[in-house]
N, C-alpha and C positions, 0 to 999 in steps of 0.2 A: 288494367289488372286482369291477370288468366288465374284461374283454380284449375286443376286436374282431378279431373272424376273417374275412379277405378272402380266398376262392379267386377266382383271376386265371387266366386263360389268355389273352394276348396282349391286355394292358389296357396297355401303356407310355403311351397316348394320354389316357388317362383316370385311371390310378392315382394319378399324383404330386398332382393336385387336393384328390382323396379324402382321403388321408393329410397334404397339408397342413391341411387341414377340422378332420381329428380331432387332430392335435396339437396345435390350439387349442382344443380342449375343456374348458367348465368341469369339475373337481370340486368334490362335496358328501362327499368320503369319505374315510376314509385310503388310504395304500396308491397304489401305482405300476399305472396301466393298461399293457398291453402292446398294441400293433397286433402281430400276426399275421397275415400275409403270405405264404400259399398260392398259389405260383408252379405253376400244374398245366401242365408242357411246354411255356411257352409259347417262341415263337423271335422275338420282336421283340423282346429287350432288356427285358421287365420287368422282371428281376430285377436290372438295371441300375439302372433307375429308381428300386428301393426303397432298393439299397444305398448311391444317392447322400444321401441324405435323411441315413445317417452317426447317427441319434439313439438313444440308449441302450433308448429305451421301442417300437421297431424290429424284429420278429423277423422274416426271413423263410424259407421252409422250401421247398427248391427241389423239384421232382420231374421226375427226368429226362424222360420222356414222360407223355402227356396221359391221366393215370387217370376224368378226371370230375369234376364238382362235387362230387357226392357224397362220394367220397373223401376230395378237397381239404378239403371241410370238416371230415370228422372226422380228418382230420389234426392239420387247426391246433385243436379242439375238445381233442383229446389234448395237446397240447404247454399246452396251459394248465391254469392253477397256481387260476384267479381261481375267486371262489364260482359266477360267471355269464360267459357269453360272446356277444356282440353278434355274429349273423349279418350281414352288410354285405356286397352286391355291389361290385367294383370301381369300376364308373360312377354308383353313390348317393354326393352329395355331403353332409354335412348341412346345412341351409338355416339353423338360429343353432347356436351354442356352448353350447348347455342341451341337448343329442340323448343327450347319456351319462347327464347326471344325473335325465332327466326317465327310462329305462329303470331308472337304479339306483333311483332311488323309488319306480317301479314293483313292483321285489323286493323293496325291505327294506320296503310295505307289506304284502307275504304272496302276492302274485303270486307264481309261477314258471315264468312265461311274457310280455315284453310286446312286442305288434307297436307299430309307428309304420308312420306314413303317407308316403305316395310321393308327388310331385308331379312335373310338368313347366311350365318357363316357355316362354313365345316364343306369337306365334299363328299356327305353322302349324301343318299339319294333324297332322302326328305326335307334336307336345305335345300337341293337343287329344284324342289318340286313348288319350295315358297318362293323361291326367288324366280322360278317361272311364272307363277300365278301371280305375280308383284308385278313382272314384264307385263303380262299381259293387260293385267291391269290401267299400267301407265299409257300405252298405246293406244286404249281407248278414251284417256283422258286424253290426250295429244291430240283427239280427233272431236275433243269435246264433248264426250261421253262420262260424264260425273254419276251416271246411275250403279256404273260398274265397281266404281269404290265401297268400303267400309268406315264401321264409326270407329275403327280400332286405334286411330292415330288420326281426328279430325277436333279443331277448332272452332267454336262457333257462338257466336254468340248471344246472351241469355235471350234478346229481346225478341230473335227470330226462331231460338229454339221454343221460347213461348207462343208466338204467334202461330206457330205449325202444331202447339198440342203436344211436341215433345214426343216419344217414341209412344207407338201404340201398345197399350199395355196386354193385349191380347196375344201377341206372342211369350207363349210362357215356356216354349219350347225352343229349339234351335231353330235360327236360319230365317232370313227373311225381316228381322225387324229390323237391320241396318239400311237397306235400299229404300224399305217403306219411309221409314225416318227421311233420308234425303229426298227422297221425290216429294215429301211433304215441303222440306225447306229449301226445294226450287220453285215449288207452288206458290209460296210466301215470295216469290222472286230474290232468291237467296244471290249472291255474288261472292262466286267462287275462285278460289286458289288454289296453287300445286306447287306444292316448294318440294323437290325431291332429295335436296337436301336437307330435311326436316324427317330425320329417319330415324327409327326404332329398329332394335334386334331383337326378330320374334325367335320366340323358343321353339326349335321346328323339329322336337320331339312327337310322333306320329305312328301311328300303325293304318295299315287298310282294315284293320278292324273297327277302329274308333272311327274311323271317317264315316265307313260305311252305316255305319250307328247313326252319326249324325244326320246323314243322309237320308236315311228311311225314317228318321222324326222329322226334319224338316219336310219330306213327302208327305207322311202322315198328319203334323198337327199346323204347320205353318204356311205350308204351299196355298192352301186355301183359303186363309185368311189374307195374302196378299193378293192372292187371285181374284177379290172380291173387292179390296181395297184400290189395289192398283190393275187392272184389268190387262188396258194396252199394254202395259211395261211387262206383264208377265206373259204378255201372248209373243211379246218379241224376245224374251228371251230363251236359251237351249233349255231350260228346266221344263217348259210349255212342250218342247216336242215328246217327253219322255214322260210326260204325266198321262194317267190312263182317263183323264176327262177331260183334257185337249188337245192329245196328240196327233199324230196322224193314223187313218185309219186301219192299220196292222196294229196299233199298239192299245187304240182303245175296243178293237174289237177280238184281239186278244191277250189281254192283259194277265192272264192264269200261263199262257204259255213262254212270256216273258220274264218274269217274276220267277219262275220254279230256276232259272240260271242265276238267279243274284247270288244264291247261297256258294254255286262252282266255281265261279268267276271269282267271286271273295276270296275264296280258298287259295284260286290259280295265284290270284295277282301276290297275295301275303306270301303265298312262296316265293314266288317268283323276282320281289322287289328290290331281295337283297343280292342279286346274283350282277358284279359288277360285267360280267362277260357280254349280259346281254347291253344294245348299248340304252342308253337311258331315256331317248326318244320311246321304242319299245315298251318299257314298264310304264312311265306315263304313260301313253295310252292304254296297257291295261286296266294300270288303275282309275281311270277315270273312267271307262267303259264298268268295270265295277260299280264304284260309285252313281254312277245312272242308273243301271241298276236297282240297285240300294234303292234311290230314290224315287224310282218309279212302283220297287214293292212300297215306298209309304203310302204311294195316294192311290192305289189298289187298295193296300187296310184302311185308309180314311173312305174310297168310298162303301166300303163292306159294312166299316160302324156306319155308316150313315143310313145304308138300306137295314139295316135290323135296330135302327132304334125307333 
């Protein structure tokens, strides 16, 4: 039996899709799925939204103020009863009615872990740029790189997500508690799956501003919490070259002169992203060159508060 665990934080616009999605889900299995429904502080009415839905197989779990993802998740991961529980972001729609049975077949073949695939419709730029970062993704599972994925559409189940501690509840910011989470439950010697047909339609509404937001939090309040947790995994990846405490030495001997471009480069790229002419290879790369950016002014500010406190 699977449960689906949704942390939300001010998803009213997007939740009620989701959960209609899943309660047309086929089963292949006995037993009652639950939706679980991790309301983390939001103040637009999600929790409105859930309880209009009124349906028996419906839980939702409110928390006064905004604890984090992290949290949220092992919240609604505790509150379930099922052998395995279906990670799901809010704005992951699933794409048919096989998304549950194609993950339980994934366990009850001796997996105890199965990701699915992400996509995005439409052809502007910002679909195209999820469905890049989906590409890329899958390529490095293809070469057996499992680090590279997210919890946003994973499987797994309770006895190994207990074993591992469950998401570390220290990221209370963006970024970063989904890798730590899996390198934990390979640690546990998790066994993994990739069913790409096991797909969600994320809502790949976006700006280079909100990114780059999330970016200089994640610099700022998380980068170093996984840097400490997970050491090697974050010295090998590209976030390690652009952090100003382990990059290479241009970046961390000067860090004030990189940083002062995050703010032009933001600018450039938001103009620039929606201009079909240029062709799309081009604005990806600026915006991602942005977004480093972005992320290397956070762990500049993380290490600024740290020498004045």
């Amino acid at each position: 039996m699977l449960d689906v665990v949704i942390p939300v934080h001010n998803g009213a616009d997007v939740i009620g899709k989701t959960m209609a999605a899943l309660l047309t889900q086929r089963s292949t299995r006995a037993g009652r799925r639950h939706i679980i429904v991790v309301d983390d502080g939001s103040t637009d009415g999600t929790g409105n939204v859930v309880r209009a839905f009124g349906h028996p197989q419906v839980r939702l779990i409110r928390v006064p103020w905004r604890r984090g993802r992290a949290n949220a998740c092992n919240l609604g991961v505790a509150s379930s009863r099922a052998v395995a529980v279906l990670l799901l972001d809010a704005d992951c729609v699933p794409l048919a009615d096989d998304l549950l049975c194609r993950h339980e077949q994934a366990l009850v073949s001796g997996c105890d872990l199965s990701f699915g695939s992400i996509t995005a419709l439409g052809d502007d730029f910002w679909s195209h740029y999820a469905r890049v970062v989906a590409q890329e993704r899958e390529a490095r599972v293809s070469l057996g790189d499992y680090l590279s994925m997210t919890s946003t559409n994973v499987a797994v189940r309770r006895t190994l997500f207990n074993c591992c501690g469950g998401f570390h509840e220290g990221y209370r910011h963006y970024g970063f508690e989904d890798r730590d989470l899996i390198a934990s439950l390979f640690a546990c010697e998790a066994r993994p799956h990739y069913d790409a047909f096991a797909t969600v339609l994320h809502d790949a509404q976006a700006s280079v501003a909100g990114l780059c937001r999330k970016m200089e939090e994640a610099g700022r309040y998380t980068s170093g919490i996984f840097q400490r947790r997970q050491p090697d995994i974050y010295r090998a990846m590209k976030f390690s070259k652009v952090d100003v405490r382990t990059g290479p030495i241009p970046i961390r001997a000067l860090p004030g002169f990189w940083a002062v471009f995050a703010s032009p480069v933001e600018a450039l790229a938001a103009e620039l992203v929606c201009f079909r002419w240029l062709p799309a290879g081009w604005r990806l790369a600026l915006v991602r060159f942005a977004l480093a950016l972005a992320f290397l002014r956070g762990t500049k500010a993380a290490v600024s508060a740290t020498s004045h406190s």
